[in-house]
C-alpha positions in Angstrom: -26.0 -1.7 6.1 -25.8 -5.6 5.4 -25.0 -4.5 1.4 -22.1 -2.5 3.3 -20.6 -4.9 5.4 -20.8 -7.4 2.3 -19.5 -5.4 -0.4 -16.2 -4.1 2.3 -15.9 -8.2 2.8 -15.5 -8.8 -0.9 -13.4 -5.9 -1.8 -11.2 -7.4 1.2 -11.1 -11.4 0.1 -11.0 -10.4 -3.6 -7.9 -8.2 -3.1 -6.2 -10.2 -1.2 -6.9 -12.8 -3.7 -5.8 -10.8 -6.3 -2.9 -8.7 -5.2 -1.5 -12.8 -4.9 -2.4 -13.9 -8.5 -0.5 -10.5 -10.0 2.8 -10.8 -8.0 4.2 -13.6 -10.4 3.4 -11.5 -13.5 4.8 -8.4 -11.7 7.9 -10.3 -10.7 8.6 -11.9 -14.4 7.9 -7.9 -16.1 10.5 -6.6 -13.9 7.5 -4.4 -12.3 9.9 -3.9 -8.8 10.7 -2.1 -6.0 14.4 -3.3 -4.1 13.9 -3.2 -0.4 16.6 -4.1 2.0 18.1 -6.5 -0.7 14.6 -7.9 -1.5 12.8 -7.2 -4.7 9.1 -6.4 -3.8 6.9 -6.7 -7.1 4.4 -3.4 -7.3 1.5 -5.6 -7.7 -0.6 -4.5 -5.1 -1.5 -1.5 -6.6 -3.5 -3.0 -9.7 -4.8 -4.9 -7.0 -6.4 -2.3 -4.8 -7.5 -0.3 -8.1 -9.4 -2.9 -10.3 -11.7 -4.4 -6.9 -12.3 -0.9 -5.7 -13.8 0.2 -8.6 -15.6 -2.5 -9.4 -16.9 -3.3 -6.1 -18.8 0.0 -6.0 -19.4 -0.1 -9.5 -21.6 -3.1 -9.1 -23.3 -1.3 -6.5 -23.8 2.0 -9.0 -23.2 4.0 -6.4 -21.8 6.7 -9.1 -25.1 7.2 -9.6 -25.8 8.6 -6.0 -25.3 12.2 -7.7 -22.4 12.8 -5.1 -19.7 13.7 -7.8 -18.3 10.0 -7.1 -18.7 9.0 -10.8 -16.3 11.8 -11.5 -14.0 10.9 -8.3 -14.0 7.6 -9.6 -12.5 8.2 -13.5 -9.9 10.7 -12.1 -8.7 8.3 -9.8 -8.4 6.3 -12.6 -6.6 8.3 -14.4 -4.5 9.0 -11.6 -4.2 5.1 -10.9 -3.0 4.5 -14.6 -0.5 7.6 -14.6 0.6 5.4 -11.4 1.2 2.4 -13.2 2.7 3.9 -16.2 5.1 5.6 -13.7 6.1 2.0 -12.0 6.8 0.4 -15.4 8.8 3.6 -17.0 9.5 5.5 -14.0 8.2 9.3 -15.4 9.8 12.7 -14.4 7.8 14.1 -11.0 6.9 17.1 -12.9 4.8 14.8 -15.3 3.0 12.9 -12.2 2.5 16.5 -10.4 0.4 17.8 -13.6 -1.3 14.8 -14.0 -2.8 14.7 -10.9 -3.2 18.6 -11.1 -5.3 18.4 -13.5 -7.4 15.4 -12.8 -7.8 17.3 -9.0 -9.0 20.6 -10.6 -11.8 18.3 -12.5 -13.3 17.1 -9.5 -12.8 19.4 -6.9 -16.6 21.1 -6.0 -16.0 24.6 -6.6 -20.0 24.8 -6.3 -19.9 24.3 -2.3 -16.1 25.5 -1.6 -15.7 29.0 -4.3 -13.1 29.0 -6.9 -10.2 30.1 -5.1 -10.7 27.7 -2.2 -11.0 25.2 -5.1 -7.5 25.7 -6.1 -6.1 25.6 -3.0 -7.5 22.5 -2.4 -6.0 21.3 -5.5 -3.0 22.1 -4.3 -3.4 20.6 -1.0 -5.0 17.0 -3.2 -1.6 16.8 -5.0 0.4 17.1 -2.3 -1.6 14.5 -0.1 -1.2 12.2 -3.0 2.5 12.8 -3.6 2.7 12.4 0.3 1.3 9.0 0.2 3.5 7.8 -2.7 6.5 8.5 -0.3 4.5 5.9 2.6 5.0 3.4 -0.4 8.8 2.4 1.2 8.3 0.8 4.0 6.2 -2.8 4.3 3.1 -2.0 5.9 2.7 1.5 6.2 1.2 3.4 3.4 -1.8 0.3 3.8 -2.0 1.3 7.2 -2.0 5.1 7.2 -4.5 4.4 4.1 -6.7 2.0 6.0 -7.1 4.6 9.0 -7.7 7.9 6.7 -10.3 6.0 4.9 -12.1 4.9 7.9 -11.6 8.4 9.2 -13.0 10.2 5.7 -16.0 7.7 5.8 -16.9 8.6 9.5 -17.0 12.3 8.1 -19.4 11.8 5.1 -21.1 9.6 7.1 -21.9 12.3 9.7 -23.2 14.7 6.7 -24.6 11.7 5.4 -22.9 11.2 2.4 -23.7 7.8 1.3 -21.3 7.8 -1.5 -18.3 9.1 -0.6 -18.8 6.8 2.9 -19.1 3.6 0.9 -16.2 4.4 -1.6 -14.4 5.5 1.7 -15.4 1.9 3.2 -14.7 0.0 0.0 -11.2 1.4 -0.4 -10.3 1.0 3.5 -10.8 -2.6 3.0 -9.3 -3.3 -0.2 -6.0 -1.7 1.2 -6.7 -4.1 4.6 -6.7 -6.9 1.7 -3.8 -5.6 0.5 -2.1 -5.1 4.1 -2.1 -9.2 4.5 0.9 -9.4 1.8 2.7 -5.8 2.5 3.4 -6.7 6.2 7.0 -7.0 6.9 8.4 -9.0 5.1 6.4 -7.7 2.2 5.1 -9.8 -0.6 4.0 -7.0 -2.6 3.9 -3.3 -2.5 1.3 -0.5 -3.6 4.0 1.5 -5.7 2.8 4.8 -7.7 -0.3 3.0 -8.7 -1.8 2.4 -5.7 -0.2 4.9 -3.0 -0.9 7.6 -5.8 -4.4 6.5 -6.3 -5.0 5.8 -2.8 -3.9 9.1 -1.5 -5.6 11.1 -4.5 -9.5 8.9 -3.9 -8.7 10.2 -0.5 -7.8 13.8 -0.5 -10.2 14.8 -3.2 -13.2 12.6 -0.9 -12.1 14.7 2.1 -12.0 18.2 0.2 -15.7 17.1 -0.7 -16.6 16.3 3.0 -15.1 19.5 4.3 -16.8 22.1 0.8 -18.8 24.4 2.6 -17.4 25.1 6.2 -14.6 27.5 7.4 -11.4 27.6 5.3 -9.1 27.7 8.4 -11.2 24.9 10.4 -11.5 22.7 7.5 -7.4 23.2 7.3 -7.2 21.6 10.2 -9.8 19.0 10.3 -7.8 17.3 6.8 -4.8 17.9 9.0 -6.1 16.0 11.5 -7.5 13.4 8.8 -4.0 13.0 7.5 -1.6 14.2 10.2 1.2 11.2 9.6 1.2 11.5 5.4 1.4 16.2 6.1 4.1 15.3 9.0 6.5 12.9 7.0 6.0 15.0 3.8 7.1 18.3 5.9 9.8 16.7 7.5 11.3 15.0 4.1 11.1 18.6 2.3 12.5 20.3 4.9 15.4 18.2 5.8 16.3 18.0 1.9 16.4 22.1 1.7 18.2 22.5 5.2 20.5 19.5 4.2 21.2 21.3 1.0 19.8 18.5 -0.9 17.6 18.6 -4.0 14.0 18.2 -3.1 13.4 15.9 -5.1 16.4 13.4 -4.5 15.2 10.7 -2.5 17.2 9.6 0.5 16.9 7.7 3.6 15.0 10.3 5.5 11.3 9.8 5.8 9.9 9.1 9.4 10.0 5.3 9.0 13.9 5.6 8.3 14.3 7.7 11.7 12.7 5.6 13.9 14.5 2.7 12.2 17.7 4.1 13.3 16.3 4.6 16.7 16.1 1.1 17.6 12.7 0.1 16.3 11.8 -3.0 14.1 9.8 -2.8 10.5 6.8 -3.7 12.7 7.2 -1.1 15.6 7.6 1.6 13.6 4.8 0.4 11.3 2.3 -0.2 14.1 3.7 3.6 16.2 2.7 5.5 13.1 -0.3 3.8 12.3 -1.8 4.7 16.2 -0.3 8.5 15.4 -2.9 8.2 12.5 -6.0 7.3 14.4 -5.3 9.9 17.0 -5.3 12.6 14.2 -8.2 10.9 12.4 -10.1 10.2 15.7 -9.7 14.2 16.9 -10.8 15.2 13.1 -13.7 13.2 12.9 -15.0 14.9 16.1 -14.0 18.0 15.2 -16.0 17.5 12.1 -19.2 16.7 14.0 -18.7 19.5 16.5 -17.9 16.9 19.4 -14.5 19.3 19.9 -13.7 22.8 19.6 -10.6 23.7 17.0 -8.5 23.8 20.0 -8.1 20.0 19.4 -7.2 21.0 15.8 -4.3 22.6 17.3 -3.3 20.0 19.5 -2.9 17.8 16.5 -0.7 20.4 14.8 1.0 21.3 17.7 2.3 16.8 18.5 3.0 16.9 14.5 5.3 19.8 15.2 7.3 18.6 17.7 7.6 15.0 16.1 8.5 16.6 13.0 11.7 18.9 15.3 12.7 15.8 17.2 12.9 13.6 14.6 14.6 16.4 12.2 17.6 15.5 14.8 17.9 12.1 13.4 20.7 12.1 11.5 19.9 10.3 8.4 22.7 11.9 5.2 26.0 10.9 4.9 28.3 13.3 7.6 32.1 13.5 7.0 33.3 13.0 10.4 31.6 9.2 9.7 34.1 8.9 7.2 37.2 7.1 8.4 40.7 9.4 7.7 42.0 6.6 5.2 38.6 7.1 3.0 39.2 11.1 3.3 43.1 11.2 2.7 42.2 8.8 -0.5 39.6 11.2 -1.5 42.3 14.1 -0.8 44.8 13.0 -2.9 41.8 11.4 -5.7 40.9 15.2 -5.6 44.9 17.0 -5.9 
């Protein structure tokens, strides 16, 4: 327990620490992301990675024979197909296989069967891809992180699975190292290294938690673990098709962006969808250890449905009748 609470500490001060020391380099490379006008260097990322893994390296809990070894290099490999991605900005398709196939290596087809194995391949890419698009906003893919990692941890912890719990606990507070330069105004930012990383340790650690039990309840308890990354990933894709968009264009239209126009500040919004989080990750933890019947599965589902329609309303995209008549009659005539 004392090894626990000293090993989160140091992966907390030595991120921190770090994430600081690489935003100078990040910022001279031209590693950035534009933000409002400001230029965030993707340093965090790196950060979050390297004292991760090394933190529970030192520890060896690879060794625990928990599959964590295994977790750990393809989130490596996921974490380095990040970085590559943030210096030479790759084509989706190339991120999607990657992570494919680093998911289908780790996923325990032992416990879960073959073809629950592959769907929750599927379902790992997505979550990862899902927290990549966090990565745009200060704050919030640290927080939504920091709570699905606490939540994931509770879970193996229940089954008592010491591995998965102390990588879960290690990562939570590297990205709560992290979160003291990504709060608004942000110093640094995850980018495709760390959010993809992040969101891939995490998916695949919660697909291992659930192996075993009900295909439909363990649906909804990683739901529930990651309600606000499946909620903002549904509403971006379906807004794109019904906006007639392509779904991979990006665009102003992530929950962040819609509560932004709503009135709230970088904070508020922030802080709103980090509490959504630990109400999904709070009713899937206890649904996990039988303390609630899947009826609060549903629940969850049910408030992720009708944040997802309400916000939908938002408009976000570019509408003509915003356009003033001088900008149309130019465009008229620009057009014969």
């Amino acid at each position: 327990m004392l090894y626990g609470i000293a090993a989160a500490a140091t992966a907390l001060l030595l991120t921190a620490l770090l994430a600081a020391l690489l935003r100078i380099p990040a910022l001279r490379l031209g590693i950035l992301d534009r933000r409002r006008q400001r230029e965030v260097p993707l340093a965090g990322g790196v950060a979050v990675v390297v004292v991760a893994g090394a933190v529970v390296g030192v520890k060896d809990w690879a060794s625990a024979g928990s599959g964590i070894r295994g977790l750990l290099v393809a989130g490596g490999v996921v974490a380095l197909l990040g970085l590559v991605d943030d210096v030479w900005r790759l084509r989706r398709r190339v991120l999607a296989a990657g992570t494919g196939v680093a998911a289908a290596c780790v996923v325990p087809y032992a416990e879960a069967g073959v073809g629950t194995g592959l769907l929750g391949v599927l379902w790992v890419v997505g979550v990862t891809f899902a927290f990549r698009g966090l990565d745009h906003a200060d704050g919030l893919a640290g927080a939504v992180g920091v709570v699905a990692a606490f939540g994931v941890a509770a879970c193996a912890a229940v089954d008592v699975m010491d591995g998965i719990a102390a990588l879960m606990s290690v990562l939570a507070a590297a990205l709560t190292g992290f979160l003291l330069h990504n709060w608004h105004p942000a110093r640094v930012a995850l980018g495709s290294c760390g959010s993809m990383s992040a969101g891939f340790v995490i998916a695949v650690a919660a697909v291992h938690v659930r192996a075993g039990f009900g295909v439909a309840e363990s649906a909804g308890v990683l739901f529930a673990l990651t309600a606000v990354v499946c909620a903002d990933a549904v509403l971006v894709l379906l807004s794109r098709r019904l906006g007639g968009r392509a779904v991979l264009r990006s665009g102003p239209d992530h929950l962040a962006h819609r509560l932004r126009r709503l009135g709230l500040t970088v904070p508020g919004v922030t802080l709103l969808l980090a509490a959504g989080a630990v109400s999904g990750v709070l009713v899937g933890v206890l649904a996990h250890a039988g303390r609630v019947g899947g009826d609060a599965l549903w629940w969850v589902a049910g408030v992720a449905v009708v944040a997802v329609f309400a916000l939908s309303r938002v408009p976000v995209y570019a509408d003509r009748r915003t356009v003033s008549p001088q900008v149309r009659a130019s465009l008229r005539v620009r057009n014969g």
